[in-house]
C-alpha positions as CSV (number, residue, x, y, z in Angstrom):
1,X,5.2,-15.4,-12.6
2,X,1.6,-16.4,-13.4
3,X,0.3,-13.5,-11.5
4,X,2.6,-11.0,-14.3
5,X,1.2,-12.7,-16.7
6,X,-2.0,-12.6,-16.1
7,X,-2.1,-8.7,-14.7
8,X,-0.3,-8.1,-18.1
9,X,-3.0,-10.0,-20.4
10,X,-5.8,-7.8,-18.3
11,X,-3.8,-4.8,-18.9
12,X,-3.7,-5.3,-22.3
13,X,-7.3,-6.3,-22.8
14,X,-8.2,-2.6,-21.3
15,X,-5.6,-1.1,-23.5
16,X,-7.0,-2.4,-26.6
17,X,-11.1,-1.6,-25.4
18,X,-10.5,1.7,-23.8
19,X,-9.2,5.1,-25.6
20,X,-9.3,7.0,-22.6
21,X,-6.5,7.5,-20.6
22,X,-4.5,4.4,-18.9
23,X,-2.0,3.8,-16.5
24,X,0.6,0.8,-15.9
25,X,2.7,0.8,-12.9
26,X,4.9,-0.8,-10.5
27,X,4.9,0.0,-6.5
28,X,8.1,-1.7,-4.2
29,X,8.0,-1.3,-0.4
30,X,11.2,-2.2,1.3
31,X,12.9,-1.5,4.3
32,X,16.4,-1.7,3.2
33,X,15.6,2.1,0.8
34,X,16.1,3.4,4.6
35,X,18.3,1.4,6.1
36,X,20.3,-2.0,5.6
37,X,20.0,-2.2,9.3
38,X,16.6,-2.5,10.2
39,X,15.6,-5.0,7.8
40,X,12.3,-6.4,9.6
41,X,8.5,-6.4,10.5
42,X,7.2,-5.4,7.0
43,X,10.2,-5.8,5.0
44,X,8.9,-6.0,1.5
45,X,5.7,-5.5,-0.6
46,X,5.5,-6.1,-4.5
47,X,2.7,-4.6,-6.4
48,X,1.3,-4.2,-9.9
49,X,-1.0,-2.0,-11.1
50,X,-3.3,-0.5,-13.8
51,X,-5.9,2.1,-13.6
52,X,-8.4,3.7,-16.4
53,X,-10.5,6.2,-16.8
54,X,-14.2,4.7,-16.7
55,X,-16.9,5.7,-19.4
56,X,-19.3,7.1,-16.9
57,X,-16.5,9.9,-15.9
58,X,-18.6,13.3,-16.7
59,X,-18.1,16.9,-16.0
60,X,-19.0,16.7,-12.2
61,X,-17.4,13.3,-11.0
62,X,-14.6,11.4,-12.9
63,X,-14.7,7.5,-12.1
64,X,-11.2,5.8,-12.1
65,X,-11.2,1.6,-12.5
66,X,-7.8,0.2,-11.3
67,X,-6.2,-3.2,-10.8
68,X,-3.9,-4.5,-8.6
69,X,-1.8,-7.5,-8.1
70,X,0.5,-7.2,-4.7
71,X,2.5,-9.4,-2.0
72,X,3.4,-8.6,1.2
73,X,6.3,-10.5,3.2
74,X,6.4,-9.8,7.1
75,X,9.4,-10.7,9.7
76,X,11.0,-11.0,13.2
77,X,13.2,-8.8,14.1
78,X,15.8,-11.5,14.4
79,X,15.7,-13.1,11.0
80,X,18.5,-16.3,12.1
81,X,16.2,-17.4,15.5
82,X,15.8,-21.3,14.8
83,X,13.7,-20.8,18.4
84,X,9.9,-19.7,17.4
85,X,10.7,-18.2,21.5
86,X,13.0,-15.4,19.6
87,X,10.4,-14.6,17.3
88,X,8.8,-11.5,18.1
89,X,6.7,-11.1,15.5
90,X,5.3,-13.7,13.4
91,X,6.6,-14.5,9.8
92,X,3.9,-14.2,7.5
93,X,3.1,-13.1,3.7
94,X,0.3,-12.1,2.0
95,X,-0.7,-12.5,-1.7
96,X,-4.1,-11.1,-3.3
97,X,-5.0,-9.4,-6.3
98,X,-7.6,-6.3,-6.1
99,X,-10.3,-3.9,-7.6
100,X,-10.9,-0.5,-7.0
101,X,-13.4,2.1,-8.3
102,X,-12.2,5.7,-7.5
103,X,-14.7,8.3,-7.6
104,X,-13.1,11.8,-7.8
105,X,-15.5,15.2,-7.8
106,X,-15.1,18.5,-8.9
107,X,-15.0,19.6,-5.6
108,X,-11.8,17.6,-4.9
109,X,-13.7,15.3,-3.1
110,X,-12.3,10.9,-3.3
111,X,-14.1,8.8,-2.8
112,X,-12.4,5.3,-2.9
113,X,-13.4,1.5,-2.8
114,X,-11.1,-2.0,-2.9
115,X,-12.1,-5.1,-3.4
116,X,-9.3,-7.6,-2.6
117,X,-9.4,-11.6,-2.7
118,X,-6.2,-13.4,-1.6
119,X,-4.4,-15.7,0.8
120,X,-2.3,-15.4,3.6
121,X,0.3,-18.2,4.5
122,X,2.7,-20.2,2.9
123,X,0.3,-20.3,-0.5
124,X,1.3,-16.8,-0.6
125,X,5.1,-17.5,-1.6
126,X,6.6,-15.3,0.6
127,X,9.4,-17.9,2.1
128,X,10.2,-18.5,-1.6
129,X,10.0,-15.2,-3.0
130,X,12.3,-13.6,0.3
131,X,14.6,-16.6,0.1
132,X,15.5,-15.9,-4.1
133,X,15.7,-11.9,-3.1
134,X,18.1,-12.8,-0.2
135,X,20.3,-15.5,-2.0
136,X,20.5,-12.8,-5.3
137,X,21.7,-10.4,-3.6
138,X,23.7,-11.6,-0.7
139,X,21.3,-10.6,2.6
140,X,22.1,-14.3,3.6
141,X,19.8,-17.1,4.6
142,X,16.8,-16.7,6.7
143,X,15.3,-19.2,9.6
144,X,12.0,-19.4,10.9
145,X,9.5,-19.6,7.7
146,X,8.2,-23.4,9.5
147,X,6.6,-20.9,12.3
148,X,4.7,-18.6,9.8
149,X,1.0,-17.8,10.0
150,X,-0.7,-20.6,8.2
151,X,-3.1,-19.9,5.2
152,X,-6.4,-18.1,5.7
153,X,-8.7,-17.1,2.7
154,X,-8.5,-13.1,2.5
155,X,-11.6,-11.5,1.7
156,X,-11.2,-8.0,2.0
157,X,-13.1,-4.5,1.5
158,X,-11.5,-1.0,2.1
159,X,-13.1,3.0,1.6
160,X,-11.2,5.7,1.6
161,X,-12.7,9.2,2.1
162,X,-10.7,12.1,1.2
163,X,-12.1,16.4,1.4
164,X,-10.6,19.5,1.2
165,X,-10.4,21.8,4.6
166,X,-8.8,24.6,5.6
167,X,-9.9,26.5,2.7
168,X,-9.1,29.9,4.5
169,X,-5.3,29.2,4.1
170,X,-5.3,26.9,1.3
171,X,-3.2,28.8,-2.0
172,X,-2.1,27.7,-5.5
173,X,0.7,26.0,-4.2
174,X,-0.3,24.5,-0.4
175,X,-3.9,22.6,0.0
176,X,-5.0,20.2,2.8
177,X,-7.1,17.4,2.6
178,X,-9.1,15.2,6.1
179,X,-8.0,11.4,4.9
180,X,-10.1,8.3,5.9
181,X,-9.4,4.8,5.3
182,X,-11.3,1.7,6.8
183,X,-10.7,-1.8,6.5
184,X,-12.5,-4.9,6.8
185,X,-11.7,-8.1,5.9
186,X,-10.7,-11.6,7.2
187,X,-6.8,-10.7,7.0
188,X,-6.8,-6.5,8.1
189,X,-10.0,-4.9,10.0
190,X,-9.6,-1.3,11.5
191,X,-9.3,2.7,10.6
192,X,-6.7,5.7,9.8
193,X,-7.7,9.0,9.6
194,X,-5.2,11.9,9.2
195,X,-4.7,15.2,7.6
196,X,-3.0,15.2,4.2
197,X,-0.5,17.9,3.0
198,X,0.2,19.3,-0.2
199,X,3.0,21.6,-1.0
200,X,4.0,22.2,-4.4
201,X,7.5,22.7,-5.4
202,X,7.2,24.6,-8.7
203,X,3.8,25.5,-10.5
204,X,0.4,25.4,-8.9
205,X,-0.9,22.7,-7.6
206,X,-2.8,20.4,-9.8
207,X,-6.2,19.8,-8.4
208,X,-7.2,16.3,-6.5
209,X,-9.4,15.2,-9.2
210,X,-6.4,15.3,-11.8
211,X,-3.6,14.5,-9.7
212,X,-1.5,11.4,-9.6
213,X,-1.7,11.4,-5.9
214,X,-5.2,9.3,-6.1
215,X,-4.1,8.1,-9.8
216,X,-6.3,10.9,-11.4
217,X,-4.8,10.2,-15.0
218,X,-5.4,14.0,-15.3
219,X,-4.0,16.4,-18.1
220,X,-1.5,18.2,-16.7
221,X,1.7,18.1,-18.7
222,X,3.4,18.4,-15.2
223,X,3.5,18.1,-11.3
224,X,5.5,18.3,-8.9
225,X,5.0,18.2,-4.8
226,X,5.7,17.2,-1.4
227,X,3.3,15.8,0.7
228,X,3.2,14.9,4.1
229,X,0.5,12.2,5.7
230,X,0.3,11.9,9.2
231,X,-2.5,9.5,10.3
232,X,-4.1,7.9,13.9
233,X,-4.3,4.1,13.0
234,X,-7.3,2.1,15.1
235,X,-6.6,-1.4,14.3
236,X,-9.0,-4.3,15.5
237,X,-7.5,-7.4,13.3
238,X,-4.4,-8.1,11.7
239,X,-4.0,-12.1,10.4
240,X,-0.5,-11.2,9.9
241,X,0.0,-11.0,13.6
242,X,-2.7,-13.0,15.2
243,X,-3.2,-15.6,13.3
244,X,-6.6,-16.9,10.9
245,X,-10.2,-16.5,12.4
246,X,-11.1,-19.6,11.6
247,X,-8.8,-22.0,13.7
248,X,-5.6,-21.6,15.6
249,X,-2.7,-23.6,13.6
250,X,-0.2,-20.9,13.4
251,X,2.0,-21.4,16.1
252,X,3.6,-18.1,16.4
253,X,0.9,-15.3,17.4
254,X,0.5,-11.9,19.5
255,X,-2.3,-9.3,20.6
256,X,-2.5,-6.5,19.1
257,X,-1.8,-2.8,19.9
258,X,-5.2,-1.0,19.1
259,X,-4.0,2.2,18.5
260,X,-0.7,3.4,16.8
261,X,0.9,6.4,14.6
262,X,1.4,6.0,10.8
263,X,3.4,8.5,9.0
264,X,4.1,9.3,5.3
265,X,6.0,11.7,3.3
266,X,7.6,11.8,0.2
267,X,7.8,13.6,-3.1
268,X,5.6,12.6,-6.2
269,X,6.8,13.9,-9.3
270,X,5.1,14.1,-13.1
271,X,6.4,14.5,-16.5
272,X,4.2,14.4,-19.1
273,X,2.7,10.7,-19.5
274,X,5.4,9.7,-16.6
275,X,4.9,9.5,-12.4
276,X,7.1,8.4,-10.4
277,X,7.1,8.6,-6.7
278,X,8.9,8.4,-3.3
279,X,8.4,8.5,-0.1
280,X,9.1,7.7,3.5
281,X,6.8,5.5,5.8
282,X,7.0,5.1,10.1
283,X,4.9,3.2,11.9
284,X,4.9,2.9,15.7
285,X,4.9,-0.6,17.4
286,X,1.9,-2.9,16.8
287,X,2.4,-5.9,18.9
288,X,2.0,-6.0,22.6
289,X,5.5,-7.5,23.3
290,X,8.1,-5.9,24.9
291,X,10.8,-6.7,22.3
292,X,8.7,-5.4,19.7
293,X,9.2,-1.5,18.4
294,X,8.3,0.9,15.9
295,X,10.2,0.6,12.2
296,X,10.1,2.5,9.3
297,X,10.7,1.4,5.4
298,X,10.6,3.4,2.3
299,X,8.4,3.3,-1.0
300,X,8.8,3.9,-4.4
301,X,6.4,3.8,-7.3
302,X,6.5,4.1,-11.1
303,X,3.8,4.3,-13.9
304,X,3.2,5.3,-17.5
305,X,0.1,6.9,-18.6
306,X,-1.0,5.6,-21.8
């Protein structure tokens, strides 16, 4: 609750200094929007956000500012094992709040950088948070939360790098874009790259530097598109699964996979000052353990451009 108030006195602060365009939303990740069945692994995230247009946007490159408060809840697949043995994943959450300059280009170039500061462990609230979700709406009572990765300061920095190609068969209504994204940090440390697709299903395309894909806060009235991301994930740390770097308390832990498949798709939609956003995200297994497999979960996102 602190953390909503305080993203909403920010918020308001750059409301009340900034006449350029701003944007308030609200991101949930959750496996159950896919299935009621395969609630585990990452089973929820919880974010809040605000971006606005900086005063050092010209007519070459447009800088975005955003903010972001976010947590991040991790399971087993078997969510009433008393025996840490039956765990095959640790429990762990993951709390941090974040800063982000966006630099988009009249090219249709992004250019993209996060600073996030945060904790991972019980300070994070996940056990309480999932045990109010569950309890509210009837998912039942979960064991295991004594076993989950203990805190560990999160200091993290993330780039993402984003380009046209393919300009040969790129139209009004289909585009590509070559996606990067590297992380490192004390809690997530590795790289994606992919190829991002565009297809619009009704006007043209709105261009990368004005669409709500990166959180342009362009002027487009509206937009309207499918898009389809699939990406090669190299990952050398994940906290979440191994445990802090700084000492070995958490009692539940596993090695990592180095190399898996992520894959999104999903519609994002804009009317006027309104996005909204939804979309469909696999992941292959990341945990060398033979019990351990692939899942999927779904995301949806709203905000109002002010």
């Amino acid at each position: 609750m602190r953390f909503k108030i305080l993203w909403l006195l920010v918020a308001s602060s750059v409301v009340a200094q900034n006449k350029k365009p701003i944007e308030l939303g609200l991101q949930l990740e959750n496996d159950s929007f896919v299935s009621t069945y395969n609630d585990f692994y990452y089973t929820n995230g919880t974010f809040l956000f605000g971006n606005y247009v900086s005063d050092k946007t010209t007519t070459e490159q447009k800088r975005i500012h955003g903010f972001r408060i976010g947590q991040q809840i991790f399971n087993p697949r078997w969510v009433k094992a008393t025996n840490p043995e039956n765990h095959n994943r640790p429990y762990a959450g993951y709390l941090f709040a974040e800063y982000s300059v966006t630099k988009m280009n009249r090219s249709n170039s992004v250019k993209a950088m996060t600073f996030q500061l945060g904790v991972v462990g019980p300070d994070s609230k996940a056990e309480q948070f999932q045990d109010w979700m569950h309890a509210s709406f009837g998912f039942g009572k979960i064991y295991g939360w004594e076993y989950q990765i203990q805190n560990t300061l999160a200091l993290q920095y993330g780039l993402t790098y984003s380009k046209p190609i393919f300009a040969k068969v790129t139209s009004d209504y289909l585009d590509f874009q070559l996606y990067t994204k590297s992380d490192l940090g004390t809690v997530f440390t590795g790289t994606n790259f992919g190829i991002l697709t565009r297809l619009s299903l009704s006007k043209p395309l709105t261009a990368m530097s004005n669409s709500n894909f990166y959180n342009g806060l362009g002027t487009a009235p509206k937009e309207c598109y499918f898009f389809v991301l699939p990406k090669i994930n190299l990952q050398v740390y994940d906290a979440t699964i191994q445990g802090s770097l700084f000492d070995h308390k958490s009692v539940v832990t596993f090695d990592l996979k180095p190399i898996r498949f992520r894959g999104e798709a999903g519609i994002k939609f804009k009317y006027h000052h309104l996005n909204l956003s939804g979309s469909f995200v696999y992941t292959t297994d990341e945990i060398r353990n033979n019990s351990a497999t692939g899942y999927y979960y779904g995301s949806v996102i709203s905000s109002y451009v002010f």
